[in-house]
MDTraj code that builds the backbone (N, CA, C; nanometers):
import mdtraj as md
import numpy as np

residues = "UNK UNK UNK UNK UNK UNK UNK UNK UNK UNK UNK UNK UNK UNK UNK UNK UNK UNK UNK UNK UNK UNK UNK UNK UNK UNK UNK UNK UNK UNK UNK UNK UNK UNK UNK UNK UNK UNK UNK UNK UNK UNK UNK UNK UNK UNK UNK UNK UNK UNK UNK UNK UNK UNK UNK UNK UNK UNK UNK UNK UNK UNK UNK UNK UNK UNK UNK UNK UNK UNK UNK UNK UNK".split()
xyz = np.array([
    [1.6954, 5.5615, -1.1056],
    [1.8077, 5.5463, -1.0145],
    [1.9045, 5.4440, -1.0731],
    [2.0186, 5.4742, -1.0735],
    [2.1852, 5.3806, -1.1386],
    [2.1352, 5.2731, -1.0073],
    [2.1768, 5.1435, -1.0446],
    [2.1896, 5.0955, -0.9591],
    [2.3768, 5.0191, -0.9822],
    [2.4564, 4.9413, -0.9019],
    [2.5306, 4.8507, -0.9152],
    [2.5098, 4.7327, -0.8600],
    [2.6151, 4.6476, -0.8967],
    [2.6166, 4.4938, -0.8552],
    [2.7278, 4.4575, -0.7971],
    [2.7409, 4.4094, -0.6792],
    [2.8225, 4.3528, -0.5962],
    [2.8078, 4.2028, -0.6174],
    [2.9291, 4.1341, -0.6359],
    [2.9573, 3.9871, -0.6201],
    [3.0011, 4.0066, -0.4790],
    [3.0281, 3.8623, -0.4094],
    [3.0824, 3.8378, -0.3189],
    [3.0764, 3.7189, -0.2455],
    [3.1281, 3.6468, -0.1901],
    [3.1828, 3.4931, -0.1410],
    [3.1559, 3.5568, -0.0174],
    [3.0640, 3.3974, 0.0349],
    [3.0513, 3.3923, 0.1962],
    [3.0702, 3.2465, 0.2398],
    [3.1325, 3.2945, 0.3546],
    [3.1714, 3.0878, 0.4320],
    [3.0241, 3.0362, 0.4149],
    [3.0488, 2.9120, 0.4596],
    [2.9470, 2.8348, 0.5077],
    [2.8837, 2.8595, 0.6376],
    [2.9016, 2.9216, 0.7121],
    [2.8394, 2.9815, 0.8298],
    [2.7707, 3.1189, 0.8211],
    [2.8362, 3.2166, 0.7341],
    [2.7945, 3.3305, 0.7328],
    [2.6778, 3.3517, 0.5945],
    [2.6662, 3.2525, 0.5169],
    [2.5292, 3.2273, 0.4313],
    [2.4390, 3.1709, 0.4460],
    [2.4664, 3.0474, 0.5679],
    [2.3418, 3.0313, 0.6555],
    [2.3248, 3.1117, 0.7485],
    [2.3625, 3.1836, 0.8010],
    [2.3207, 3.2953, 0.8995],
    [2.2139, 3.4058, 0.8287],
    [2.2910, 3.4523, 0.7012],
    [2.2159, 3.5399, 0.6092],
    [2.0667, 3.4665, 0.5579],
    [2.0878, 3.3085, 0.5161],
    [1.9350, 3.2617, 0.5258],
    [1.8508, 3.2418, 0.5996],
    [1.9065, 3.2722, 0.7363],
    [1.8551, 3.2403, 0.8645],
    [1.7441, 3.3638, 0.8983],
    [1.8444, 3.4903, 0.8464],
    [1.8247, 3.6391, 0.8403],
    [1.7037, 3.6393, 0.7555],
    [1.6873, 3.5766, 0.6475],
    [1.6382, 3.6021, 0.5808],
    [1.5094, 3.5564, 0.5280],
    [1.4904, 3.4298, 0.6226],
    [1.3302, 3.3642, 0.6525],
    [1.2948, 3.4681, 0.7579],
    [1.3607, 3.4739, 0.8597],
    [1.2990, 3.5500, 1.0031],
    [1.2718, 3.6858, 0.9683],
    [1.2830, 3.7310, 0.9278],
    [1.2821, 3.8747, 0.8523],
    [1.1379, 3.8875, 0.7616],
    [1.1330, 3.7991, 0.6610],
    [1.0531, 3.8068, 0.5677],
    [1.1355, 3.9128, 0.4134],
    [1.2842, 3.9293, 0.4613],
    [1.3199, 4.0193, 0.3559],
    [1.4106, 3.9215, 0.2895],
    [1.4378, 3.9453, 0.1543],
    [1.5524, 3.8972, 0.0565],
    [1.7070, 3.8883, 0.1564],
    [1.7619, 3.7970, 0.0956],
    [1.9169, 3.7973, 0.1055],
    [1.9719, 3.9146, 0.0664],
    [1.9317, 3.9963, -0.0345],
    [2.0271, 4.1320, -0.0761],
    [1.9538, 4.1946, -0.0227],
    [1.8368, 4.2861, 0.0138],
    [1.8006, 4.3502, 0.1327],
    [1.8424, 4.3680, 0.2331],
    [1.8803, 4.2534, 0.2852],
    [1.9806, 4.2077, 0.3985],
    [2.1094, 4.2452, 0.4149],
    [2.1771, 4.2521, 0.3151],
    [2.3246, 4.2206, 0.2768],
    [2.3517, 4.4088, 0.2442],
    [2.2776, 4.4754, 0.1843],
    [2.2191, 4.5708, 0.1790],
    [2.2215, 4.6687, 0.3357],
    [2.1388, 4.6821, 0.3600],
    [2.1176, 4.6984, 0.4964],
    [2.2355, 4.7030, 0.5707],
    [2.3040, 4.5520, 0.5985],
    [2.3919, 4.5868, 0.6564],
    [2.5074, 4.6678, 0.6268],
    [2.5608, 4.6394, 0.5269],
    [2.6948, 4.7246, 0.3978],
    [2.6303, 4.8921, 0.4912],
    [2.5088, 4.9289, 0.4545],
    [2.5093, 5.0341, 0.4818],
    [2.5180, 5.1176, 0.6177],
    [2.4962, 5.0473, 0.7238],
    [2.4994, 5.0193, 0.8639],
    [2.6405, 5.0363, 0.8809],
    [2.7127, 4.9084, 0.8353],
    [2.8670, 4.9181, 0.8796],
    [2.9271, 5.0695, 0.8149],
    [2.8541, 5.0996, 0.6888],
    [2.9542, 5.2416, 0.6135],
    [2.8970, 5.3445, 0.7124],
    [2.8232, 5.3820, 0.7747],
    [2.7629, 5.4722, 0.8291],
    [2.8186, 5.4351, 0.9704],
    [2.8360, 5.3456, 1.0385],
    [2.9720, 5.3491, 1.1237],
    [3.0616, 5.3627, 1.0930],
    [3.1172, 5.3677, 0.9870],
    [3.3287, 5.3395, 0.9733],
    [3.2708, 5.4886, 0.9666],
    [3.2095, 5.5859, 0.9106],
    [3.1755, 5.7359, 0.8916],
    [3.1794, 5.7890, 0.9769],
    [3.0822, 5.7028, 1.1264],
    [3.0748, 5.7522, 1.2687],
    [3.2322, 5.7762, 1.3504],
    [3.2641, 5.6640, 1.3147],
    [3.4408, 5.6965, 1.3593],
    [3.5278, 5.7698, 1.3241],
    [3.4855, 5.7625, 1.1870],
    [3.5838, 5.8677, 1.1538],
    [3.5934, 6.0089, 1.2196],
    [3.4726, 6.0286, 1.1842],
    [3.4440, 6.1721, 1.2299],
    [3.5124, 6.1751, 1.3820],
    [3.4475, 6.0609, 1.4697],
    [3.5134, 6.0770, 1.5891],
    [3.6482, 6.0859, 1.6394],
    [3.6957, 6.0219, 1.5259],
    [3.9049, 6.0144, 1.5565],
    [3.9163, 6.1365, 1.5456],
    [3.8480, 6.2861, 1.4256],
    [3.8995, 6.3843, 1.4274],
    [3.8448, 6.4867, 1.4933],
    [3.7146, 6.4603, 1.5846],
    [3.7066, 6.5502, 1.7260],
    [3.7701, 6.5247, 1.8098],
    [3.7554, 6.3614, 1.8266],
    [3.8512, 6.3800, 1.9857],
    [3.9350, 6.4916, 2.0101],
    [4.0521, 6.5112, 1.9067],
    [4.1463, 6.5730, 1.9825],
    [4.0896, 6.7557, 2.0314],
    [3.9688, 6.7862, 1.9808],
    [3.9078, 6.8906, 2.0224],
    [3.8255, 6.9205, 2.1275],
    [3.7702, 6.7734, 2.1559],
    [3.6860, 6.7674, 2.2722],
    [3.7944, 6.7635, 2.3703],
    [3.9354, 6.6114, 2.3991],
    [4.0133, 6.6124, 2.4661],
    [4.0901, 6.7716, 2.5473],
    [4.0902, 6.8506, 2.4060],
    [4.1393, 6.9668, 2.5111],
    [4.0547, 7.0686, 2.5461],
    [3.8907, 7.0240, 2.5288],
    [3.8283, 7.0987, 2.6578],
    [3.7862, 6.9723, 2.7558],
    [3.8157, 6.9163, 2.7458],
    [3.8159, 6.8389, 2.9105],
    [3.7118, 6.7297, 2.8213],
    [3.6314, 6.6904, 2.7042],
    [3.5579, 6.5426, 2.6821],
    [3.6597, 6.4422, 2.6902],
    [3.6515, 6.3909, 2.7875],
    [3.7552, 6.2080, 2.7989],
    [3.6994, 6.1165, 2.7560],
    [3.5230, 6.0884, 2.7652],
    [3.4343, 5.9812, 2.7820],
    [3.3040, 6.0343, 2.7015],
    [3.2467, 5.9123, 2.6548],
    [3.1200, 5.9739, 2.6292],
    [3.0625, 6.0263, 2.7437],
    [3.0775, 5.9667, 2.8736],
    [2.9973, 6.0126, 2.9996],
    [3.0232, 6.1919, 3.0441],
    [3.1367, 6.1993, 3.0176],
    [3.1613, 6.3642, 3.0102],
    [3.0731, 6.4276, 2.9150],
    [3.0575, 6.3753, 2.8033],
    [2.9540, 6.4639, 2.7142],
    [2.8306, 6.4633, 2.7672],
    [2.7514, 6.3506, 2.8075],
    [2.6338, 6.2734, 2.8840],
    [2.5932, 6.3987, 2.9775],
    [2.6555, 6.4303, 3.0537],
    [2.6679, 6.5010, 3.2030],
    [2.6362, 6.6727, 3.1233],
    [2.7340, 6.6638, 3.0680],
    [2.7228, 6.8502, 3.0342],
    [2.5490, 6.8689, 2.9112],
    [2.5576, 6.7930, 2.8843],
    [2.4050, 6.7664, 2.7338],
    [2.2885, 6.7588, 2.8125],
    [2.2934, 6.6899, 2.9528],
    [2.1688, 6.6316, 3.0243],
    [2.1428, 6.7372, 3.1221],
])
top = md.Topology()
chain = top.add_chain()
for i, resn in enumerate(residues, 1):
    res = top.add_residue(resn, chain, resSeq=i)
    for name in ("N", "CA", "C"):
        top.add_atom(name, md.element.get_by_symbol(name[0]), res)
traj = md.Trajectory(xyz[None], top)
């Protein structure tokens, strides 16, 4: 497997948070850092997709997730 390497700068709050993450865990700092990167890309993905149904759900009547909720359940 290719792997790459990410540099990257973190405040002073958000690298103790990540070491904080990262005793309580029992996992590495890049495991971590990892993990999340992939979390957030797999949301910005989730949205996306969603900006370009809405306008398909909107014109059969989905307004809310709760409209979908109701017709699925």
């Amino acid at each position: 497997m290719k792997t790459g390497t990410l540099t990257i700068r973190l405040d002073k709050n958000l690298d103790d948070l990540l070491t904080k993450a990262s005793r309580q865990s029992g996992k590495n700092r890049s495991e971590i850092a990892r993990e999340a990167l992939r979390r957030q890309l797999r949301i910005s993905q989730f949205d996306a997709l969603r900006r370009r149904a809405m306008p398909f759900a909107e014109a059969r009547g989905y307004l809310t997730d709760e409209d979908v909720f109701v017709d699925i359940s």
